[in-house]
TIKOLMAR-172886 format. One record per residue: residue in one letter; x, y, z of N, C-alpha, C, O in turn. Coordinates in steps of 0.2 Angstrom, whole numbers, padded with zeros to 4 digits, always signed. Layout:
! TIKOLMAR-172886
AXYZXYZXYZXYZ ...
! end
This chain:
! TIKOLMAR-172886
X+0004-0006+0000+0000+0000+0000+0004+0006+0000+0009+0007+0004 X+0003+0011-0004+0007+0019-0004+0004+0023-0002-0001+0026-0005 X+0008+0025+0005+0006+0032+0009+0008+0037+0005+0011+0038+0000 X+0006+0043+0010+0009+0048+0007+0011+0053+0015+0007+0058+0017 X+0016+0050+0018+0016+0053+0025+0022+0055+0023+0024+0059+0027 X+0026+0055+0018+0032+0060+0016+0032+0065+0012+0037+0068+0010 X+0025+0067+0011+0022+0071+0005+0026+0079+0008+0025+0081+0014 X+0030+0082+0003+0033+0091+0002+0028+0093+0000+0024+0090-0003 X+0028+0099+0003+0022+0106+0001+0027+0108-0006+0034+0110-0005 X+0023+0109-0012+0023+0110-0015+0021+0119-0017+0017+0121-0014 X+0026+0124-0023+0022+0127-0026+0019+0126-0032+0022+0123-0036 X+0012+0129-0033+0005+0128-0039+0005+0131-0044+0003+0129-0050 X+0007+0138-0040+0004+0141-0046-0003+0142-0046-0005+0145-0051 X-0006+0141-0042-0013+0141-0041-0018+0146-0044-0022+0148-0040 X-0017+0149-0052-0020+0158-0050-0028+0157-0046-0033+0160-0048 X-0029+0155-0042-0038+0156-0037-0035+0157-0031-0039+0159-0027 X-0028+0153-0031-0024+0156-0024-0029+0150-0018-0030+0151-0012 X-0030+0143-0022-0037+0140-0019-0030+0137-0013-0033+0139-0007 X-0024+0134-0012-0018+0131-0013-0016+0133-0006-0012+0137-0009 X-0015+0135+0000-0011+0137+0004-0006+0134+0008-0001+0137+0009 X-0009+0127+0012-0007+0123+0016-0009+0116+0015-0014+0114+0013 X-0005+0112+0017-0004+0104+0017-0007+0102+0024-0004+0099+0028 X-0013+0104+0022-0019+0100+0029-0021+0095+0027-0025+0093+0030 X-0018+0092+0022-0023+0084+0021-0018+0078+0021-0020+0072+0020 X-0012+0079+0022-0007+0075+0023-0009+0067+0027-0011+0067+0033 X-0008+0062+0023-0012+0056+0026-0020+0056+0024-0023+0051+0027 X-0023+0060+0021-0030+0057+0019-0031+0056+0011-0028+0058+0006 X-0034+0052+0012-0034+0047+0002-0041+0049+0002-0045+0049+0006 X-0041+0049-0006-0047+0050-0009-0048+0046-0016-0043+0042-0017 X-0054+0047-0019-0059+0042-0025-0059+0049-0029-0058+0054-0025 X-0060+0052-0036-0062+0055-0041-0064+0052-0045-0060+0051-0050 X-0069+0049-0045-0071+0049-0053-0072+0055-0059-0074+0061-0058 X-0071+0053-0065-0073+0058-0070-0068+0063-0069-0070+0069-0069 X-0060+0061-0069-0056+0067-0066-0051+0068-0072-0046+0070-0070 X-0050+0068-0079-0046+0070-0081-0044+0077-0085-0040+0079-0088 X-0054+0079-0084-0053+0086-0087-0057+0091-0082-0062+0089-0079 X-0056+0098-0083-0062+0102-0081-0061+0101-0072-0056+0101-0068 X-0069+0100-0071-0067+0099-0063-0066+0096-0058-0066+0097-0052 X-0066+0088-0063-0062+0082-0058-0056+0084-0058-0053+0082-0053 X-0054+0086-0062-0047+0087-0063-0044+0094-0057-0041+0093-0052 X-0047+0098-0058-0046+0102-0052-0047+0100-0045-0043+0103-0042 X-0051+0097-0043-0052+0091-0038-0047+0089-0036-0043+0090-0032 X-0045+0083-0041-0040+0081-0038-0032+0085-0039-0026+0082-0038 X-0032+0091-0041-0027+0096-0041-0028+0100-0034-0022+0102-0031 X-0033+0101-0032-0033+0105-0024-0033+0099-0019-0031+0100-0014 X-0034+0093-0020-0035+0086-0014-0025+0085-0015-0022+0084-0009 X-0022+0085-0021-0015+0085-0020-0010+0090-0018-0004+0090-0015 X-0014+0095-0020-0010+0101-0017-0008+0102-0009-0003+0104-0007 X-0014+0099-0006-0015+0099+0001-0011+0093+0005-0010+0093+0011 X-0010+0089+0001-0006+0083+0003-0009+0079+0003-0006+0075+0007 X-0016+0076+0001-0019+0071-0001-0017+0065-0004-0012+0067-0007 X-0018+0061-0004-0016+0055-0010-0023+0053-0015-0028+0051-0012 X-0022+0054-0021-0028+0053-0024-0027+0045-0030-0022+0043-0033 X-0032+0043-0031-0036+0038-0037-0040+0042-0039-0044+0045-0035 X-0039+0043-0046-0043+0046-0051-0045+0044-0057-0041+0044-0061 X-0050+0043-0060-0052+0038-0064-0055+0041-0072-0060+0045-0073 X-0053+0039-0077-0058+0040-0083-0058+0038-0089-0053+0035-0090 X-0061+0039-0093-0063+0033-0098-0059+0032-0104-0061+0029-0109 X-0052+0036-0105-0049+0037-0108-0042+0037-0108-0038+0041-0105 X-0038+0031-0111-0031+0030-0106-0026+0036-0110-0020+0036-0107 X-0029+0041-0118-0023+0045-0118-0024+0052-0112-0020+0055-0109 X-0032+0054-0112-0033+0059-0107-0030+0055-0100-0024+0056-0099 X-0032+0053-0097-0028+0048-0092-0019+0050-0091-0017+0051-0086 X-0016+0049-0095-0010+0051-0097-0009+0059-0096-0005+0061-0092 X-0013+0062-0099-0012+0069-0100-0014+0072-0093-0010+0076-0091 X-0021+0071-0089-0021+0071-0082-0015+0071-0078-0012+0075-0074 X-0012+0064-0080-0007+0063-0074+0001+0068-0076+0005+0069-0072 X+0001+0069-0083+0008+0074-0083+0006+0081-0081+0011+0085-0079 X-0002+0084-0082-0003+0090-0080-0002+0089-0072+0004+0090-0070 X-0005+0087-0067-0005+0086-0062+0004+0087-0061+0008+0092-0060 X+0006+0082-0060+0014+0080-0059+0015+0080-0052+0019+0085-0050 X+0012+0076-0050+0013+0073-0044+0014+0067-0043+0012+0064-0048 X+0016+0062-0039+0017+0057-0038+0011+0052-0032+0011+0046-0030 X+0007+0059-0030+0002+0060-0026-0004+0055-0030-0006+0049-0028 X-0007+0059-0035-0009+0057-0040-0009+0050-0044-0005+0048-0048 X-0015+0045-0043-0014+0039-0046-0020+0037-0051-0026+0038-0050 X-0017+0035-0059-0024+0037-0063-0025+0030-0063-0021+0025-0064 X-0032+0028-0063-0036+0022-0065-0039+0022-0071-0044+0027-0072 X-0038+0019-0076-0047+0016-0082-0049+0015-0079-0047+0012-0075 X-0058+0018-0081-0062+0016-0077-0070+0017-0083-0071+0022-0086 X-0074+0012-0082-0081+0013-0085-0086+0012-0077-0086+0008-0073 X-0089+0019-0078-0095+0017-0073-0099+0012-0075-0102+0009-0070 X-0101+0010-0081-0106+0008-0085-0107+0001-0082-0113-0002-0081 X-0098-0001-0082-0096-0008-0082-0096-0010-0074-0093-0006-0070 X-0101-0016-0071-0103-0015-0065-0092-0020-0065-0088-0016-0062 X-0090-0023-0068-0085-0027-0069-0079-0023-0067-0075-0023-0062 X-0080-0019-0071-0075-0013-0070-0074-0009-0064-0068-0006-0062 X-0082-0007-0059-0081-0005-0055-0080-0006-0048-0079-0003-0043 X-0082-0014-0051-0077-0017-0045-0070-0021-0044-0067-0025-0040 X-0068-0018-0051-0061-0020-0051-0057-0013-0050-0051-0013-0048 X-0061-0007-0050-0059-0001-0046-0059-0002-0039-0054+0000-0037 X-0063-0004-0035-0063-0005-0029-0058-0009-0027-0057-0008-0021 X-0054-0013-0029-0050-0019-0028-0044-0015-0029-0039-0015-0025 X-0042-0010-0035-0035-0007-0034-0036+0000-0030-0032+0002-0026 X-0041+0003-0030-0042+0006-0023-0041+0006-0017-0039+0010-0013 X-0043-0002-0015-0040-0006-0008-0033-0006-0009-0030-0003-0005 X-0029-0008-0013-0023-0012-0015-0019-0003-0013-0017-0001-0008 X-0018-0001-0018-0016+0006-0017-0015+0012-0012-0010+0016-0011 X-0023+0011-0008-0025+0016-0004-0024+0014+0004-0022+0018+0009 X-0028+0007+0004-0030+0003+0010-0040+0006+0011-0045+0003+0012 X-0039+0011+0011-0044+0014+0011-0046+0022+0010-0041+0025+0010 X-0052+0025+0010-0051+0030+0010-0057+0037+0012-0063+0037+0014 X-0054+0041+0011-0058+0048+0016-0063+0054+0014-0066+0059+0017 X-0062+0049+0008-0066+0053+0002-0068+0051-0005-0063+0050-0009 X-0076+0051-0008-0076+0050-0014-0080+0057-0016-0083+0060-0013 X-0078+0057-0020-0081+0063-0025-0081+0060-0035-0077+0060-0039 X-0090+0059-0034-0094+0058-0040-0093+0061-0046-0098+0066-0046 X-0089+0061-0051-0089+0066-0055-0091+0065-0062-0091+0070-0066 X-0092+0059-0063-0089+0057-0071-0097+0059-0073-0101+0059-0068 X-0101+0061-0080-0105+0063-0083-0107+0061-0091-0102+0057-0094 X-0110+0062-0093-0111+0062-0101-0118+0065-0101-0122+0065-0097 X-0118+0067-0108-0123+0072-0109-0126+0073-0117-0122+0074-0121 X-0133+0073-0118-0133+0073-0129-0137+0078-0129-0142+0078-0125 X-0137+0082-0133-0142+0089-0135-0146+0083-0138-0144+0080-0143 X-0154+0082-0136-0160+0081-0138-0165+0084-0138-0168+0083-0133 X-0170+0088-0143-0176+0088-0141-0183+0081-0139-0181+0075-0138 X-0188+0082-0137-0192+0077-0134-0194+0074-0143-0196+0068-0145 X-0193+0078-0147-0193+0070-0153-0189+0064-0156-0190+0059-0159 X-0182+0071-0152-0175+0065-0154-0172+0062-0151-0166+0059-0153 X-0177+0061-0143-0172+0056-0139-0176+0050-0140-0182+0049-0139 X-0168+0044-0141-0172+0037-0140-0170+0034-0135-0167+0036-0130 X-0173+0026-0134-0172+0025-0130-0164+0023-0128-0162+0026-0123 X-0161+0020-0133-0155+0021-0130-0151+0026-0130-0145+0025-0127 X-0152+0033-0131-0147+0039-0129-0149+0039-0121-0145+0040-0116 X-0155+0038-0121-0160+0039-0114-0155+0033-0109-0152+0036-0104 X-0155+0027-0109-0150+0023-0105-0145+0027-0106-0143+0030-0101 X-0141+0027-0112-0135+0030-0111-0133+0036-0105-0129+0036-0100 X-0137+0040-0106-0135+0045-0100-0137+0043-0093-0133+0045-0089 X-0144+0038-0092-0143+0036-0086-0137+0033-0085-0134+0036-0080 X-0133+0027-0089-0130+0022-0086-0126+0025-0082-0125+0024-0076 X-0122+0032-0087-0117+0035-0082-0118+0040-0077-0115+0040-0072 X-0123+0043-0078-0125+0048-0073-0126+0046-0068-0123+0047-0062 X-0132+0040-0069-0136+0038-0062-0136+0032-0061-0132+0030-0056 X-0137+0028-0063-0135+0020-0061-0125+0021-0061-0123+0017-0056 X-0121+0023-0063-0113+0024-0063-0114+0027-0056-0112+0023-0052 X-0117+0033-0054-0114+0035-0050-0115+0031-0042-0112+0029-0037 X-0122+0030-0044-0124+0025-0038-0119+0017-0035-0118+0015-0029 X-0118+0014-0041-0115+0008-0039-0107+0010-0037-0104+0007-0032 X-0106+0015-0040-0099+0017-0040-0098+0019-0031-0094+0015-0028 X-0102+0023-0028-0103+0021-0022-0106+0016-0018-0104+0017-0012 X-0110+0011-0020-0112+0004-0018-0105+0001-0018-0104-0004-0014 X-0101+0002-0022-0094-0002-0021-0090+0000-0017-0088-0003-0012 X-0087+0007-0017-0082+0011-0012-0085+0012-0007-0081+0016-0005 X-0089+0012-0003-0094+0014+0002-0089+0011+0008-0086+0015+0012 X-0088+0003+0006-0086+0000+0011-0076+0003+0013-0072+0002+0018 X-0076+0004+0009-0069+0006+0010-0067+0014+0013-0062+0017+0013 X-0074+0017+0016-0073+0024+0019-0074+0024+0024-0079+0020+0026 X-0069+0030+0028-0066+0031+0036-0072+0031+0041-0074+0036+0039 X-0076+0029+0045-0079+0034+0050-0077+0041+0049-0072+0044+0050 X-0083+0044+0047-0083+0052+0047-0080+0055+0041-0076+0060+0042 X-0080+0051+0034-0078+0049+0028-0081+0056+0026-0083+0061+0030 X-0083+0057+0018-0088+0059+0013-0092+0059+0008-0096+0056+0012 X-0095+0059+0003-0096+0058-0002-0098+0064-0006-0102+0068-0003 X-0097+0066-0010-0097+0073-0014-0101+0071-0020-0098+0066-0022 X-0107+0072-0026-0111+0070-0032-0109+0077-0034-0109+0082-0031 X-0107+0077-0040-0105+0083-0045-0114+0081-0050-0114+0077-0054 X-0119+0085-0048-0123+0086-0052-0126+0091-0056-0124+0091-0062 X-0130+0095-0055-0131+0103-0059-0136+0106-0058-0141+0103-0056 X-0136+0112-0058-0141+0117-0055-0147+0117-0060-0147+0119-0066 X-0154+0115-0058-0157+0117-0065-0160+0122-0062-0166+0121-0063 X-0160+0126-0059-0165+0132-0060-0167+0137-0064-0170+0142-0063 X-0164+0134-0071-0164+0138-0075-0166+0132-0081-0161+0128-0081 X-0170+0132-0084-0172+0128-0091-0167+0125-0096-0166+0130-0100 X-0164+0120-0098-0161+0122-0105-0164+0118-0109-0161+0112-0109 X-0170+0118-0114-0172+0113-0118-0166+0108-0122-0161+0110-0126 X-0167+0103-0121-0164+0099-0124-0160+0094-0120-0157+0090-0123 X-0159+0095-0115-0155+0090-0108-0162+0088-0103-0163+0089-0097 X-0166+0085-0106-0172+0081-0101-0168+0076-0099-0167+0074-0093 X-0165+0074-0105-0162+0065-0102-0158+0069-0096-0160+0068-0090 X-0153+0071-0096-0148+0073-0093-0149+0077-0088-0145+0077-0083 X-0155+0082-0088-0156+0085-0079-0161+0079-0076-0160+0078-0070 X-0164+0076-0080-0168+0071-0076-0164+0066-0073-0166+0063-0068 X-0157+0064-0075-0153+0059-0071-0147+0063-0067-0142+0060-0064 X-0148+0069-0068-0143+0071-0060-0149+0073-0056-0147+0076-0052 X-0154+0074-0055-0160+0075-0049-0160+0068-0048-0163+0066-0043 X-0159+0064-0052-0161+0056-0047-0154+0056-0044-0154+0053-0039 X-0150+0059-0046-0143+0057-0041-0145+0062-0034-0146+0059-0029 X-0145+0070-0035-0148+0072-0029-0151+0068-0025-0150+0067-0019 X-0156+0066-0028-0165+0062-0024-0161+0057-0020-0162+0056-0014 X-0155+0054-0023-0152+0046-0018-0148+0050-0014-0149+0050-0008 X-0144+0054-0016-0140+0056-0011-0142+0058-0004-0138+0058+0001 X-0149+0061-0005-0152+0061+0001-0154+0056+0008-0155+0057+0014 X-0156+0051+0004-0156+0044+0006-0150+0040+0008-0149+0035+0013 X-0145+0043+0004-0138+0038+0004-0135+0043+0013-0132+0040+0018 X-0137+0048+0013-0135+0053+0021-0138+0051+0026-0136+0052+0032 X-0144+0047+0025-0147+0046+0031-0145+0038+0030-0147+0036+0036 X-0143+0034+0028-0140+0027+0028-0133+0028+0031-0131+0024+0035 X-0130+0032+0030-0124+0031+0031-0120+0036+0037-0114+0037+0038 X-0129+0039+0041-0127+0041+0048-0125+0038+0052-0121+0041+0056 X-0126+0033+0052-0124+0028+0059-0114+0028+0058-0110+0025+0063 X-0111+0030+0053-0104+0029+0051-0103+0036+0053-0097+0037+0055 X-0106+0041+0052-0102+0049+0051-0101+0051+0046-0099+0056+0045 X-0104+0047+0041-0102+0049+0034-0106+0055+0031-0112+0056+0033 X-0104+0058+0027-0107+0066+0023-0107+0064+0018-0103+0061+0015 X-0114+0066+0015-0116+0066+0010-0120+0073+0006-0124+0076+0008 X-0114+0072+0001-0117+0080-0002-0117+0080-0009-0114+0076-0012 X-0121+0086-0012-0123+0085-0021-0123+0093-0020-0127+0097-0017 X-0115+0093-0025-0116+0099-0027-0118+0103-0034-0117+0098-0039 X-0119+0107-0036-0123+0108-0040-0123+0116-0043-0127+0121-0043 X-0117+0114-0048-0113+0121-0050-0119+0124-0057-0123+0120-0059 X-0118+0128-0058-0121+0132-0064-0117+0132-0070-0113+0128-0071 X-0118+0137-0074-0113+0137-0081-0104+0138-0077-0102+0142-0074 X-0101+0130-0079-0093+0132-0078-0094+0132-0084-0098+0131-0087 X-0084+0135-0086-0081+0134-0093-0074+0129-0091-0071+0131-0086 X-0073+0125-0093-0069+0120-0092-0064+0121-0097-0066+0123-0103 X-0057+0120-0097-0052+0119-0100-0052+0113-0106-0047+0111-0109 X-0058+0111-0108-0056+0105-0115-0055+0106-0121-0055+0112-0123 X-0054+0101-0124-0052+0101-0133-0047+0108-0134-0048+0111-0140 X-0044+0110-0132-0040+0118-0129-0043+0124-0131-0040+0129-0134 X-0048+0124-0127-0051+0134-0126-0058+0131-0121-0061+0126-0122 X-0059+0134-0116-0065+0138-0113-0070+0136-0116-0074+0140-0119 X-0073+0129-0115-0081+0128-0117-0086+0124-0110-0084+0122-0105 X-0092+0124-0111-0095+0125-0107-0095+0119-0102-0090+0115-0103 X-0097+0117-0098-0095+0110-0092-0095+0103-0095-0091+0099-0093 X-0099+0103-0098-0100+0097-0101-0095+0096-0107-0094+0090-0109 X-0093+0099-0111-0088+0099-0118-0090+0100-0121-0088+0105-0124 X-0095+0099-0124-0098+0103-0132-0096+0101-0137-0097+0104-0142 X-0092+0095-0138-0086+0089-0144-0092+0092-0149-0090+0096-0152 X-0098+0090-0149-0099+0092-0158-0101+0097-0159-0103+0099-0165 X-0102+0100-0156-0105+0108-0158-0097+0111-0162-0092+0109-0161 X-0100+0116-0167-0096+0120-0172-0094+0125-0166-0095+0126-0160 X-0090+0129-0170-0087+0135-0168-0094+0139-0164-0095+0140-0158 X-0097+0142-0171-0101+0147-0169-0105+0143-0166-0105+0147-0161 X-0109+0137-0164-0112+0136-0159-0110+0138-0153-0113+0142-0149 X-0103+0134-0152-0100+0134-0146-0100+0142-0143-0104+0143-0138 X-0097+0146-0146-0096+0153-0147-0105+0156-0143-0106+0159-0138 X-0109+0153-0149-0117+0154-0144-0119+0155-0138-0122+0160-0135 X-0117+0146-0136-0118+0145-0130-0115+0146-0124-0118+0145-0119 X-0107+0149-0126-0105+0153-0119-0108+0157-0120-0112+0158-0115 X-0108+0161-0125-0112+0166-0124-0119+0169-0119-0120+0173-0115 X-0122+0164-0122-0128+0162-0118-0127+0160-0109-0129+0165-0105 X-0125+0156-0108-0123+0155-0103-0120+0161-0098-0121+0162-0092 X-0117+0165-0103-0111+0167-0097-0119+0174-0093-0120+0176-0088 X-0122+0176-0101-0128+0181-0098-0132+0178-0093-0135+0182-0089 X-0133+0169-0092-0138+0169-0087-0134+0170-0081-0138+0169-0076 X-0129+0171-0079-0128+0171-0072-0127+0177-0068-0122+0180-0070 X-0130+0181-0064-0128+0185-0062-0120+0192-0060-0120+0198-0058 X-0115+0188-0062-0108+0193-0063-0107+0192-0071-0103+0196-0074 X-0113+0187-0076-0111+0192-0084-0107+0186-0086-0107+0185-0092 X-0102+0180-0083-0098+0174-0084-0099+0168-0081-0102+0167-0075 X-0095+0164-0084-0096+0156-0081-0090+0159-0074-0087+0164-0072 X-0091+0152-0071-0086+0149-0067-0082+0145-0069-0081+0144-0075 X-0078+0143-0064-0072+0140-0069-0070+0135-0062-0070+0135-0056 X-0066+0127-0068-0065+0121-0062-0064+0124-0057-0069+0125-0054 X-0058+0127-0055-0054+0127-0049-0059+0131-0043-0058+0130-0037 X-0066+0134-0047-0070+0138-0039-0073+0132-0036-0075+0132-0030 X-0075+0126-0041-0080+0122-0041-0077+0116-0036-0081+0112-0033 X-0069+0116-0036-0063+0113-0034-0064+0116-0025-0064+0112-0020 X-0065+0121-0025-0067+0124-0019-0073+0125-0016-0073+0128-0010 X-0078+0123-0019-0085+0120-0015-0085+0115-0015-0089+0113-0010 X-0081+0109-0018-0079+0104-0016-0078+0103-0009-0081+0100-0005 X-0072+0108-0008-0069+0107-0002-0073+0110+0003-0071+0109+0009 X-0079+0114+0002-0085+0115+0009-0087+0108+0009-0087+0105+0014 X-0090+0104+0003-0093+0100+0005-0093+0094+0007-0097+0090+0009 X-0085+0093+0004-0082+0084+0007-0076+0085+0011-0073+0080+0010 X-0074+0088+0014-0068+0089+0020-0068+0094+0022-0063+0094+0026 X-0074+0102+0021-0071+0107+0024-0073+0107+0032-0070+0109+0037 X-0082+0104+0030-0087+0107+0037-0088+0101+0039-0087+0095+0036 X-0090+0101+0046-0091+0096+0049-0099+0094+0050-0103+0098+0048 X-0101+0088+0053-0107+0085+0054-0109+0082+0048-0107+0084+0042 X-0115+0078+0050-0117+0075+0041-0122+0079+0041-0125+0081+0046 X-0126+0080+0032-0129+0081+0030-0128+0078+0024-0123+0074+0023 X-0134+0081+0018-0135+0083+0012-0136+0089+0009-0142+0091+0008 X-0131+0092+0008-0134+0097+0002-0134+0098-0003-0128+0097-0005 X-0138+0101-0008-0138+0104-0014-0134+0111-0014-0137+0116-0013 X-0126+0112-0015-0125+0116-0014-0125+0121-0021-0122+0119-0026 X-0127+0127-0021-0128+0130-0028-0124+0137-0027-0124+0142-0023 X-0121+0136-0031-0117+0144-0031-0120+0148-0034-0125+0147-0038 X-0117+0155-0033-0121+0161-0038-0119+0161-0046-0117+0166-0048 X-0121+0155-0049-0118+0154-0055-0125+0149-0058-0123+0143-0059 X-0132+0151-0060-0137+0148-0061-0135+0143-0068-0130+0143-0071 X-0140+0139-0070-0137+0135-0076-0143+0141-0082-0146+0146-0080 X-0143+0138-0090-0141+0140-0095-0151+0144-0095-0156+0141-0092 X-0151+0149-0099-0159+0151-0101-0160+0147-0105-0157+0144-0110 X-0168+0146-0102-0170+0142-0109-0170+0146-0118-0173+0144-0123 X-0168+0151-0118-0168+0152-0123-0162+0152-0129-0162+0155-0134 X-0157+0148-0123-0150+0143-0125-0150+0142-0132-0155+0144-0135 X-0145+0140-0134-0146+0138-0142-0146+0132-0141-0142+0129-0137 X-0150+0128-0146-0154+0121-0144-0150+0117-0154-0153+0116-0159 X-0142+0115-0152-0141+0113-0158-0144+0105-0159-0144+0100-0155 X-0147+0105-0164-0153+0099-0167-0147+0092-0165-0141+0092-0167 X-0149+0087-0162-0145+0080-0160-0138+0079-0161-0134+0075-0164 X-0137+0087-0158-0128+0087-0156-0126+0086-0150-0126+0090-0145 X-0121+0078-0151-0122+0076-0143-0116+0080-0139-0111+0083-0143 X-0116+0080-0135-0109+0083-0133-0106+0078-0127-0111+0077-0123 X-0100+0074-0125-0099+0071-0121-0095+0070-0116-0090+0068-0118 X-0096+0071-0108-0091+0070-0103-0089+0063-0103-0094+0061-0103 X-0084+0058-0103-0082+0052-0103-0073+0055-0098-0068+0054-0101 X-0075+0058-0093-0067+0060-0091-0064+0056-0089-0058+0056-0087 
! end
């Protein structure tokens, strides 16, 4: 098993200045969905701090690129499909082997298809459950058993207080992830465990290289792309998205900052998209981190 009780305070570079001190020295964490955007920030503030992290995602060259942006030793990347119940119990077994156990999971992986209600089928429809909501659930039905007394669990899901036509599949299965998560807090009282579903608005994530919206946007065109920040950046109240690293730091209010258990929907001042969003016709766009 590798500790990391000899972990150096590094410097980051952090421009959010999120980074100050090595208070997590000796605690391990789970990231799923961590190679771009804001798993990757996650587990870039969980190592900064002196964490030891497993990180997961469905891509072994992003996988690679994760681990040399990082460049830590801290930092442990897994393949991983939520999809696959095989796979995800073959995470938990190098999880064990690696970690021993650990102090934190943080649910992150996603996928996402611009649909209208004509052009969704039934399988785009499993599709985005598998990973969203049946992936994130078992993913925790597996790793459960391997968190500390007084552990946490974190759900990266999404704000809908604002409409965006065309993601029913996709806000309908992160509110079923909230809905459990609240259930999963009162289950896993008796342990100390925290359970929380955060639930960011328009971020802009670092993919495909430029500034596009949380989920990637892989087939949208330029000018789409160009739209929908646009769009996006007017609904939020400061006029812009957010960005991983803030998102990185509601993280840390809600899986190792505060104490006692709950559940919460935490929602920053950062609303999701108007509905009057640009609705590009069965252009999927995909998170697989």
């Amino acid at each position: 098993m590798t500790t990391n009780s000899g972990a150096q305070q590094r410097s980051t570079g952090n421009p959010h200045n999120l980074v100050e001190k090595q208070d997590l020295v000796g605690k391990r964490a789970v990231v799923t969905g961590a190679t771009i955007g804001m798993g990757r920030a996650i587990v870039q503030a969980l190592t900064d701090r002196g964490a030891e992290v497993v990180f997961t995602g469905h891509s072994d060259e992003r996988l690679a690129e994760a681990r040399a942006a990082l460049d830590t030793p801290l930092a442990h990347p897994v393949r991983s499909d939520a999809t696959d119940a095989a796979a995800v119990a073959a995470l938990r077994d190098q999880v064990a082997d690696r970690l021993g156990g650990i102090d934190y999971l943080f649910v992150n992986q996603g996928i996402a298809e611009f649909q209208t209600l004509e052009e969704v089928t039934e399988e785009s429809w499993d599709r985005v459950f598998d990973v969203n909501t049946k992936g994130a659930f078992f993913t925790v039905q597996r790793l459960t058993p391997l968190l500390a007394e007084g552990g946490s669990i974190v759900f990266t899901t999404v704000s809908n207080d604002r409409i965006f036509p065309g993601l029913s599949a996709y806000s309908a299965a992160k509110e079923a992830v909230t809905a459990f998560s609240k259930v999963l807090a009162v289950e896993l009282l008796p342990r100390g465990i925290r359970v929380n579903a955060l639930a960011p608005g328009f971020i802009l994530t670092p993919t495909m290289g430029a500034l596009t919206p949380t989920m990637g946007a892989a087939e949208l065109t330029d000018e789409q792309r160009a739209e929908f920040v646009e769009q996006g950046n007017a609904s939020t109240p400061m006029g812009r998205g957010g960005t991983s690293p803030l998102v990185a730091r509601a993280n840390h209010s809600s899986g190792y900052g505060n104490r006692g258990v709950n559940c919460a929907s935490a929602k920053p001042e950062l609303p999701s998209l108007r509905s009057n969003a640009p609705q590009p016709s069965s252009a999927m766009y995909v998170l697989r981190r």
